[in-house]
C-alpha positions as CSV (number, residue, x, y, z in Angstrom):
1,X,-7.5,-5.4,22.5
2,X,-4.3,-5.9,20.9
3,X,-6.0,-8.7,18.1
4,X,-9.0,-6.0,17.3
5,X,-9.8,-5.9,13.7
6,X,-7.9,-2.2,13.9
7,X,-5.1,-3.1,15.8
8,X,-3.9,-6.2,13.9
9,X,-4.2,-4.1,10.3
10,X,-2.5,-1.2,12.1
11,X,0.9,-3.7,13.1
12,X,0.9,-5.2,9.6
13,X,1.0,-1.9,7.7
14,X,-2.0,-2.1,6.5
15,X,-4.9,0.5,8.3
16,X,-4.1,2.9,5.7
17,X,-5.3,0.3,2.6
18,X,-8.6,-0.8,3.8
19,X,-10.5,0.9,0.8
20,X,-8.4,-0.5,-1.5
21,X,-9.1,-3.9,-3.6
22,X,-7.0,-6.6,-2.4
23,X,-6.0,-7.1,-6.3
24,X,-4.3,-3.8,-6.6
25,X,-2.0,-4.6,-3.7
26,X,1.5,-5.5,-3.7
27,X,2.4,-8.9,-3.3
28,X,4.1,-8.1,-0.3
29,X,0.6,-6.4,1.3
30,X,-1.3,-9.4,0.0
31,X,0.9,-11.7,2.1
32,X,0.5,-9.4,5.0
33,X,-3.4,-9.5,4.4
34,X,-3.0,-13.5,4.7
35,X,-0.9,-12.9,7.8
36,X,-4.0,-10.6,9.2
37,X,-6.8,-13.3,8.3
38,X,-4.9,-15.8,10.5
39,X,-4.5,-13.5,13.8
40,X,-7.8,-12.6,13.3
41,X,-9.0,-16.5,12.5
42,X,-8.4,-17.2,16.5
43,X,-7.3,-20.9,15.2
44,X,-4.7,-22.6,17.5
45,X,-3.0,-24.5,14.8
46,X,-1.1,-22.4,11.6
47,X,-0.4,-24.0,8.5
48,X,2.0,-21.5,6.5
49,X,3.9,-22.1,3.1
50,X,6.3,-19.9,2.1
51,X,5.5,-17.1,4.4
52,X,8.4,-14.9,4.0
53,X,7.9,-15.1,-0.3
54,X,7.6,-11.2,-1.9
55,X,8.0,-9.8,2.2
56,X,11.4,-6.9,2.9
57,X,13.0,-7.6,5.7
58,X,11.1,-5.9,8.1
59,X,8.1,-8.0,6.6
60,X,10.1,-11.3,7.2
61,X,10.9,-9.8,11.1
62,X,6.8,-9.3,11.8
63,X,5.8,-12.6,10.6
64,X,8.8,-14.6,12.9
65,X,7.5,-11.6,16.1
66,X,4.0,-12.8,15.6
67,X,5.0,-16.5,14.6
68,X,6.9,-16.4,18.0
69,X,3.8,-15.0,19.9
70,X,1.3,-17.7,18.9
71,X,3.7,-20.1,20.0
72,X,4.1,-18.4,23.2
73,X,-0.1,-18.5,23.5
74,X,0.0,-21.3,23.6
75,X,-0.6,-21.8,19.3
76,X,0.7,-24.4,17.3
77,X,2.5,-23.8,13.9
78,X,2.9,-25.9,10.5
79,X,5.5,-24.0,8.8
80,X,7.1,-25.0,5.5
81,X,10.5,-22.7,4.4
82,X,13.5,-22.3,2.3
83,X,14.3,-19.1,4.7
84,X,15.6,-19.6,8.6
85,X,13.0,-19.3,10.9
86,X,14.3,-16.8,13.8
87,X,11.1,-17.5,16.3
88,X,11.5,-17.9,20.0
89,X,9.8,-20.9,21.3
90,X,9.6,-24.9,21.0
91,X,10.6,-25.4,17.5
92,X,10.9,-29.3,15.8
93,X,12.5,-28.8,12.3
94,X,12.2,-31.1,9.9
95,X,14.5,-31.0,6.9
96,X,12.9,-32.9,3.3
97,X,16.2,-32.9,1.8
């Protein structure tokens, strides 16, 4: 299954850090761990802050692909940003400026 335990840590980047402490990753890995926890959750509704903060681009590319996908699932998505969101889907934006 494409949301097994394996599979998920194998998309973010992270099958190969499984013995390692979560302390002694990057900031970067740590947000991907968080990103792991919720596809692995099964919850319908996401609340993310910040959930492009310490990711590379290609990190900031995975989280709007599987951002896009739960919303395609039928999911549901809180999402607080400074960054553009590029997700497919039905998107209300709310600016608190």
């Amino acid at each position: 299954s494409e949301h097994s335990d394996s599979a998920v840590l194998a998309r973010l980047g992270l099958d190969l850090l499984t013995e390692l402490p979560l302390r002694s990753l990057s900031a970067g890995q740590q947000r991907r761990v968080a990103l792991a926890r919720m596809l692995l959750s099964k919850g319908r509704v996401w609340m993310m802050d910040e959930p492009f903060t310490n990711l590379d681009g290609a990190g900031r590319s995975l989280v709007d692909a599987v951002l896009s996908e739960h919303l395609a699932n039928g999911g549901s998505a809180i999402v607080a940003t400074h960054q553009p969101l590029e997700i497919v889907g039905d998107v209300k934006r709310v600016s608190l400026s």
